[in-house]
Backbone bond lengths (Angstrom), bond angles and torsions (degrees), N, CA, C in turn:
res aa  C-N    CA-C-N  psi(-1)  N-CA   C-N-CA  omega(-1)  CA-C   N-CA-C  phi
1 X - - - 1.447 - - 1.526 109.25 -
2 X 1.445 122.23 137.05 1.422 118.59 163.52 1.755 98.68 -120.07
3 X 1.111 92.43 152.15 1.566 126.76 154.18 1.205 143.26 -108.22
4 X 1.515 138.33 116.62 1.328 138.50 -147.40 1.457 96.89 -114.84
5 X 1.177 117.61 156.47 1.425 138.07 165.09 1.543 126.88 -139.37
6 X 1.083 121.33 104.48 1.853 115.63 -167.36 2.092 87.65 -108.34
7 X 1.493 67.04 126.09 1.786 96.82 154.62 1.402 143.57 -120.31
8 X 1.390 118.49 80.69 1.432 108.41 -161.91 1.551 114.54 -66.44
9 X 1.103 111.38 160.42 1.506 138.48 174.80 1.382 135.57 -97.77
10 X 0.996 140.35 118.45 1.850 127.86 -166.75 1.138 107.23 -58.79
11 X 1.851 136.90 5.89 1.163 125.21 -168.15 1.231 107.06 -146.44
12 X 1.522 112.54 31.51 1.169 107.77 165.00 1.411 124.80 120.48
13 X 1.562 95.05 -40.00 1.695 111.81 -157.80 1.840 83.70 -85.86
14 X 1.406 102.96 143.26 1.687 116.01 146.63 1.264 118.57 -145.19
15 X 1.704 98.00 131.10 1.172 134.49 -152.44 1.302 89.37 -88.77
16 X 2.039 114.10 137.34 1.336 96.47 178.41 1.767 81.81 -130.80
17 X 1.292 115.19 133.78 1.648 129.01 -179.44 1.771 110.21 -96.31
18 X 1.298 101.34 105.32 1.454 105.95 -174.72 1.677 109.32 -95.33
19 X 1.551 127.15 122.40 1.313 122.12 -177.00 1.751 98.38 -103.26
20 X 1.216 122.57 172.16 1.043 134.41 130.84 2.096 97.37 93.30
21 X 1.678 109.91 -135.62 1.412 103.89 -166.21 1.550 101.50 -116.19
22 X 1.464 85.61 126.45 2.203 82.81 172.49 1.306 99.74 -90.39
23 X 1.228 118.02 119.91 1.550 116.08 -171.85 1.907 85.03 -152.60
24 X 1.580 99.53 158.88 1.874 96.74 -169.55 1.298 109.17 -65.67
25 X 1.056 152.87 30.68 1.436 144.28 161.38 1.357 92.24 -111.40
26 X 1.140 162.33 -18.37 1.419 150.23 157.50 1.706 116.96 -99.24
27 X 1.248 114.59 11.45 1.158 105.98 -167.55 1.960 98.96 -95.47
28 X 1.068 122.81 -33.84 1.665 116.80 157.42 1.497 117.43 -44.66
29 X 1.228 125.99 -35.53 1.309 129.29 179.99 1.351 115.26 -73.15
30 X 1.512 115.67 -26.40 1.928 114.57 166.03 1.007 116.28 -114.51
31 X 1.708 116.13 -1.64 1.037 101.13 149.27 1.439 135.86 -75.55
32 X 1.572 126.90 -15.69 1.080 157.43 -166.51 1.311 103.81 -60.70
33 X 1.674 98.19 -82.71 1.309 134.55 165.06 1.608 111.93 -2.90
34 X 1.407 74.74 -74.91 1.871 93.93 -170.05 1.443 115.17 -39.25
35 X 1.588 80.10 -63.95 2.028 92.53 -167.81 1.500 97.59 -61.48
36 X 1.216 156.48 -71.03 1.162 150.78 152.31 1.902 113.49 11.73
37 X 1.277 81.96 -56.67 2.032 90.30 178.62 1.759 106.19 -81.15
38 X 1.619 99.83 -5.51 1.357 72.88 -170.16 1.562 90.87 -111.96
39 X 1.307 139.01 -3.30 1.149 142.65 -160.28 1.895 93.57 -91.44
40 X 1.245 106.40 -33.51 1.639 99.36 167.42 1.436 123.53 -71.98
41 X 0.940 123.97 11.21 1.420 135.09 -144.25 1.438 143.48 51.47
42 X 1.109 97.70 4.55 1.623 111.07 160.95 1.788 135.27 -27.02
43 X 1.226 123.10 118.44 1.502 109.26 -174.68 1.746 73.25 -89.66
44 X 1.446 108.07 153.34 1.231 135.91 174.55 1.345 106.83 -135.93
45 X 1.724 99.70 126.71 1.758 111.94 160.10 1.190 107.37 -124.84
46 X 1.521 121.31 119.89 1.463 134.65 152.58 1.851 114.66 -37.30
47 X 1.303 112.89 136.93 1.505 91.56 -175.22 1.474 75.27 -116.18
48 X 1.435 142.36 109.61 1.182 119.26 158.81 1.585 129.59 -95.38
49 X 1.476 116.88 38.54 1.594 124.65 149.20 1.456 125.74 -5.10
50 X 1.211 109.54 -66.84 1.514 126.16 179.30 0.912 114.61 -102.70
51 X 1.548 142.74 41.72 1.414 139.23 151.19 1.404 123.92 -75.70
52 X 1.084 127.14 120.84 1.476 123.02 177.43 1.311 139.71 -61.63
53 X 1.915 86.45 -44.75 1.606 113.18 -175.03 1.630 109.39 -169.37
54 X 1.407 90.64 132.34 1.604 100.36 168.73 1.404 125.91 -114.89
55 X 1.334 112.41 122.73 1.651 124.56 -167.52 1.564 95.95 -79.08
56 X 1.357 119.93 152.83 1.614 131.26 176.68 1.181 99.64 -45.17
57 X 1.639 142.91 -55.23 1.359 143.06 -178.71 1.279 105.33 -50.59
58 X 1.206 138.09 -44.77 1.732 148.92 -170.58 1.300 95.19 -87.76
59 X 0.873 113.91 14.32 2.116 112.16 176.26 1.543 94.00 -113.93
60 X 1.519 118.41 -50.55 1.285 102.45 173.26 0.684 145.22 -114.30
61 X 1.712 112.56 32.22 1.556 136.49 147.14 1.328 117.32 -62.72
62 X 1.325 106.11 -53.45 1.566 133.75 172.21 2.026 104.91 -30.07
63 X 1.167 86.23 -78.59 1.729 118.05 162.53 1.711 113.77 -25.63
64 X 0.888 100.06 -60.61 1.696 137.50 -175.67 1.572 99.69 -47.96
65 X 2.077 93.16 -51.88 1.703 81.45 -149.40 1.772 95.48 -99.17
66 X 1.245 108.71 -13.41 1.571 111.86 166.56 1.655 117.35 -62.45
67 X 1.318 93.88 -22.05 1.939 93.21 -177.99 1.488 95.48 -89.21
68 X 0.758 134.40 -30.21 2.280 131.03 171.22 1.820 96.19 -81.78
69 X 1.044 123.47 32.57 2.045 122.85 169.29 1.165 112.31 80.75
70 X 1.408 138.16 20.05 1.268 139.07 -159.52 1.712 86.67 -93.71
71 X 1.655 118.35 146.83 1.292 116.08 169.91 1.590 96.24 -125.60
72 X 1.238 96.76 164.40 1.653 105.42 -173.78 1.712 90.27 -124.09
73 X 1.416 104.28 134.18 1.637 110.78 156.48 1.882 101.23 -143.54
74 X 1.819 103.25 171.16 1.028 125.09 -162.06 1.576 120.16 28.05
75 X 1.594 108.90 72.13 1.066 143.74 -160.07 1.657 92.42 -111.85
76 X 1.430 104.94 130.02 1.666 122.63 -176.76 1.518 100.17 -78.58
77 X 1.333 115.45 119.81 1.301 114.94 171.17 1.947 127.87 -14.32
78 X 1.421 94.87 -52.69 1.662 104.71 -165.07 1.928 96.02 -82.70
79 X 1.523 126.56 3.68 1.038 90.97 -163.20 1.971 74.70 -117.20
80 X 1.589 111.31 2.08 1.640 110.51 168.99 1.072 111.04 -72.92
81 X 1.455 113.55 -29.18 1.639 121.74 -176.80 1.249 111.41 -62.28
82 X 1.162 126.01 -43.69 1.585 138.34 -141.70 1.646 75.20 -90.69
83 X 1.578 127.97 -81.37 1.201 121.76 -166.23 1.712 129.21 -25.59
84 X 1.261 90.26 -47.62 1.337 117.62 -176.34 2.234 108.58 -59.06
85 X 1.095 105.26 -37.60 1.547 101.70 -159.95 1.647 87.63 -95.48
């Protein structure tokens, strides 16, 4: 299960707080999200803090939504790794 949280910002940025597992049955739901925030013009940062686990599909959603301006912060080491290789 994941859980989303959007926080807008007076400047633009909305923060979107991802809990729990990006795995492909939740990965339409941030992926959704996103493009939605970003189709208004929204700068969007993923906070992924509380992620548990990312499934190969949630690696290249992840991927996906950083190449359309999406930034990622407080990112769990093992899931920077994974992005990264």
């Amino acid at each position: 299960m994941v859980r989303l949280t959007v926080k807008a910002t007076q400047d633009g940025t909305t923060t979107v707080e991802i809990e729990g597992r990006i795995v492909s049955e939740w990965i339409n739901v941030v992926e959704t999200e996103c493009q939605g925030l970003l189709a208004q013009g929204n700068k969007v940062v993923l906070d992924c803090s509380a992620v548990s686990f990312v499934g190969e599909d949630g690696v290249r959603m992840i991927r996906r939504l950083m190449s359309q301006g999406c930034r990622i912060k407080n990112c769990p080491s093992f899931i920077q790794q994974i992005l990264l290789t």
